[in-house]
C-alpha positions in Angstrom: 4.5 -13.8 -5.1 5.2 -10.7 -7.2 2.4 -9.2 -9.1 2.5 -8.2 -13.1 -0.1 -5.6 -13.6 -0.3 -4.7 -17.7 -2.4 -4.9 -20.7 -2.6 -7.1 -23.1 0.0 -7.1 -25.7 2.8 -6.0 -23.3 5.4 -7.5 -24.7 7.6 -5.9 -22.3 5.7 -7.1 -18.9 5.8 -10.4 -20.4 9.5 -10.5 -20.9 10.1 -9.1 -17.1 7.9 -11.8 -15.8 9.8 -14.6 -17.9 12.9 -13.2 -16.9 11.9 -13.0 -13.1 10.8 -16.9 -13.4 14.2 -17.6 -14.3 15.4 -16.5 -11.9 13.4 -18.2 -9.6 11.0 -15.7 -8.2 7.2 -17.1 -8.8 5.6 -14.4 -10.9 1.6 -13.7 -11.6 0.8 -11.9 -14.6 -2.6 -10.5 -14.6 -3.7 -8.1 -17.8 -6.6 -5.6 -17.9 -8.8 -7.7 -19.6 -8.5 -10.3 -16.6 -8.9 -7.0 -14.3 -12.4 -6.2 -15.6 -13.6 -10.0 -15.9 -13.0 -10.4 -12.4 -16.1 -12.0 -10.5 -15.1 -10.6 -7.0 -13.4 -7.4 -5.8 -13.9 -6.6 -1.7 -11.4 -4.1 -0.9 -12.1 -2.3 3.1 -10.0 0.5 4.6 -10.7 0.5 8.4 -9.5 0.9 12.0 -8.6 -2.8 11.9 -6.2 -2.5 8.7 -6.8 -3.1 5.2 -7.7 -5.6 3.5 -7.7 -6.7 -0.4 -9.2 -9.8 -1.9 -9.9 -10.3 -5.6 -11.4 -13.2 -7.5 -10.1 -13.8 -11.3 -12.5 -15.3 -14.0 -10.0 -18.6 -14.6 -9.8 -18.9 -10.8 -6.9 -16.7 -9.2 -7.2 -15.5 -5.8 -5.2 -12.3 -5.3 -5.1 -10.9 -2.1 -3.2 -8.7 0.2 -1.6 -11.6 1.9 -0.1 -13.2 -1.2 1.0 -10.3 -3.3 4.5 -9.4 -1.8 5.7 -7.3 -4.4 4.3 -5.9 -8.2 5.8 -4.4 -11.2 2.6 -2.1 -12.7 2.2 -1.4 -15.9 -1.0 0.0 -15.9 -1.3 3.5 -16.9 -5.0 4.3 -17.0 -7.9 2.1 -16.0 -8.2 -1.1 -17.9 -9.5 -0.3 -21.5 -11.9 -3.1 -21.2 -13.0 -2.0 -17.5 -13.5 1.5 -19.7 -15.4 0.1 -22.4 -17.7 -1.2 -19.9 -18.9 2.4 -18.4 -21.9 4.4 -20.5 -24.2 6.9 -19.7 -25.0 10.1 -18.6 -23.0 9.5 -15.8 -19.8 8.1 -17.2 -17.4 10.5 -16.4 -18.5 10.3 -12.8 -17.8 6.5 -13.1 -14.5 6.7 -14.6 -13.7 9.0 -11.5 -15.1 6.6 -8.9 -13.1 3.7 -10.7 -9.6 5.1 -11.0 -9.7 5.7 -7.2 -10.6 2.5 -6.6 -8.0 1.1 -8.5 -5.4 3.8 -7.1 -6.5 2.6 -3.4 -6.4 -0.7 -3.7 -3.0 -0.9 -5.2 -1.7 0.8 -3.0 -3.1 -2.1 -0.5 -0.1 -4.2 -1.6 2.8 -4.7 0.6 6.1 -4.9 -0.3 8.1 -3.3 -3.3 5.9 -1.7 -5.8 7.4 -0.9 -9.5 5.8 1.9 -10.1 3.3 2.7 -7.1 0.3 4.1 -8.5 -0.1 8.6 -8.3 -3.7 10.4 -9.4 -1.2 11.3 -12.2 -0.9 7.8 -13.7 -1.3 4.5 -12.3 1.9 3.5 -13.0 3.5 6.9 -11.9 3.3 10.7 -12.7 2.9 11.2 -16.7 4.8 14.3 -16.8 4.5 16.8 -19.7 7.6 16.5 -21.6 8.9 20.2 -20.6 8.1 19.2 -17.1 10.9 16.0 -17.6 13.1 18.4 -19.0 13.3 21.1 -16.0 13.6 18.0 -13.8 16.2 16.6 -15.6 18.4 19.9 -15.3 17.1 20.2 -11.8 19.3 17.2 -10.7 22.4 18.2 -13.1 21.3 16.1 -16.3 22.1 18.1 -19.3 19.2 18.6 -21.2 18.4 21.0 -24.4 16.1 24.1 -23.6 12.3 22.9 -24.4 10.3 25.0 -26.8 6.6 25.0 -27.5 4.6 27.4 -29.4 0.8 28.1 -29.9 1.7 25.8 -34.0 2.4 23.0 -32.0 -0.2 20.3 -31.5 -0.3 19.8 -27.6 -1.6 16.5 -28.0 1.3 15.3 -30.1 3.7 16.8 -27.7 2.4 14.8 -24.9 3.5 11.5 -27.2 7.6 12.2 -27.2 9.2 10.7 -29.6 8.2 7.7 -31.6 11.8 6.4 -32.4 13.6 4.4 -30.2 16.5 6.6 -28.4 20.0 6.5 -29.6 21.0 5.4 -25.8 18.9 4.4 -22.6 19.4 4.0 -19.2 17.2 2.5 -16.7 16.7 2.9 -12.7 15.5 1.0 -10.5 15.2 0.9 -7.0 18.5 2.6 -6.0 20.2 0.8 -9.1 20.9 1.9 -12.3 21.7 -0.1 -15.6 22.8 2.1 -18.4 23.9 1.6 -21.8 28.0 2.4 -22.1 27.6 5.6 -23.8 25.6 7.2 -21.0 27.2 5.2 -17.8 28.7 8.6 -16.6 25.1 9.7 -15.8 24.3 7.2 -13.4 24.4 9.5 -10.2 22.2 12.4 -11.6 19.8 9.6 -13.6 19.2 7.9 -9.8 18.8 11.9 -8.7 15.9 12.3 -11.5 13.7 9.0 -10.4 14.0 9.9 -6.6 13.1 13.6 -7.6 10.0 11.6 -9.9 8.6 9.6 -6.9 9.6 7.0 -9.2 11.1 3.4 -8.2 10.9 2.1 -12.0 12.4 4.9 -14.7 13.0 4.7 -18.3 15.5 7.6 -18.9 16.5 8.7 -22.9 19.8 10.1 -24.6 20.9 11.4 -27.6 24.5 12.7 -28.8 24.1 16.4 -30.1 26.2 17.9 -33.2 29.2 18.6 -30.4 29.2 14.7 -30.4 27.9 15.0 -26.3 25.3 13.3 -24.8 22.0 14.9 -23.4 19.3 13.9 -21.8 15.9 13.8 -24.2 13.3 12.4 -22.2 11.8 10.1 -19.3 8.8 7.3 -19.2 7.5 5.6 -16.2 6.5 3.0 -19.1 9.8 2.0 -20.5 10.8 -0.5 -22.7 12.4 -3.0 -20.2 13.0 -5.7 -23.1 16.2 -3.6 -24.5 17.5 -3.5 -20.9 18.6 -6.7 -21.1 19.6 -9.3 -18.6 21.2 -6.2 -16.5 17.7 -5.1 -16.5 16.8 -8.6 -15.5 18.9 -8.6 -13.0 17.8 -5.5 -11.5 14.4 -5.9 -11.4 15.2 -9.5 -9.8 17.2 -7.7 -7.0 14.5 -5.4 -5.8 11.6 -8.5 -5.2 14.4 -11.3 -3.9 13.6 -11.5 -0.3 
C-alpha cells in the first residue's frame, strides 16, 4: 500500500492519490487531522529493528509492514496536532513532537516522496537565494538574487504567489517538463539530487531576451498541473 501523508484541503495529494488508484496501485490517504485523532501510536527503535504501528480514529491500522511506499505532504507538524499543545512548556513539546514524527517516517520502507529532513517534513525548505545558488550550482541559469535590509524576510520566504509561466517536475530519476523548458531536463534532475530531494517542483520564466531561467524550487509542488505525465511518473516510482 502507498501512503498519502497531507492536510486537509490538499487538492493536489488528493488528485495524486486518485490518479495512482487508476492506475491500479491501492492508495491510503491519511490527513493531519486523522494524524492527531489517532487513538494509538507505538513506534520502538531497538537492537531487534524497528517497529511502527498506528491506530486511526475510523479504524485504519498503519504499520511498518503495510506501508510500502508514501508520497508526504506534510510540511510541519499537523496544525491540529499543534493546536493541541499549550503551556509553559510548548515550545519544548513542539520540539519533542516533530522528532517523533521525523523518526517514525522515516520507519517506512520502500520509496518515500519526499523523505522527511529537520528542515521540513516533506524535505529541506530552502530560502529562496539558497534555491538560486543551487540552481546555478548544477548549470541551471538563474538571475542573480538580491535582498536588502527594505525587504520583509518573511515575505521572501513565500516566493511568488502566481503560478509560473512554465514547470517542470522530478521525480525519482524522471523528469516531466512542460515543452518550453524540456531542454533543462538533465541539470533539473542535477538540482533534486543536489536537494536530497526524490519529489521536486522546479519554476521558469522567459526573461526580456525571450530565454528561459530558472525562478524557483518547492518540495510542495503543485502536482495537479503535471498532468497525466506526472501521473505517470509518480505511478512508476511505487509499481513494484
Amino acid at each position: 500500500m502507498v501512503l498519502v501523508l497531507c492536510e486537509e484541503g490538499d487538492l493536489a495529494a488528493a488528485w495524486a492519490a486518485e490518479r495512482l488508484r487508476e492506475r491500479s496501485i491501492e492508495v491510503d490517504v491519511v490527513t493531519g487531522a486523522d494524524l492527531a485523532a489517532a487513538g494509538h501510536l507505538e513506534h520502538r527503535i531497538g537492537v531487534d529493528g524497528i517497529t511502527f504501528e498506528l491506530a486511526l480514529a475510523d479504524g485504519r491500522q498503519l504499520s511498518r509492514a503495510r506501508v510500502h511506499g508514501m508520497l508526504n505532504r506534510l510540511s510541519f507538524l499537523p496544525s491540529a496536532w499543534v493546536r493541541r499543545l499549550g503551556g509553559p512548556d510548548r515550545d519544548y513539546a513542539l520540539q519533542e513532537s516533530y522528532a517523533l514524527y521525523l523518526s517514525w517516517l522515516h520507519a517506512f520502507e520502500g520509496p518515500k516522496l519526499n523523505a522527511p529532513t529537520p528542515q521540513g517534513l516533506c524535505g529541506n525548505w530552502r530560502h529562496p537565494s539558497a534555491w538560486a545558488a543551487l540552481a546555478l550550482q548544477v548549470d541551471l541559469p538563474a538571475k542573480p538574487y538580491r535582498q536588502s535590509s527594505r525587504d520583509d524576510p518573511g515575505v521572501l520566504w513565500q516566493g511568488a504567489m502566481a503560478p509560473p509561466p512554465a514547470a517542470a517536475y522530478v521525480v525519482g530519476e524522471r523528469v516531466v517538463a512542460e515543452p518550453p523548458v524540456q531542454a533543462f531536463a538533465a541539470p533539473c534532475r542535477r538540482l533534486a539530487a543536489a536537494a536530497g530531494a526524490s519529489l521536486l517542483g522546479i519554476d521558469f520564466a522567459a526573461g526580456a531576451d525571450g530565454h528561459w531561467h530558472f525562478t524557483g524550487a518547492t518540495v510542495l509542488p503543485d502536482l495537479v498541473r503535471g498532468g497525466a505525465p506526472l501521473a505517470d511518473a509518480l505511478a512508476e516510482v511505487f509499481r513494484p
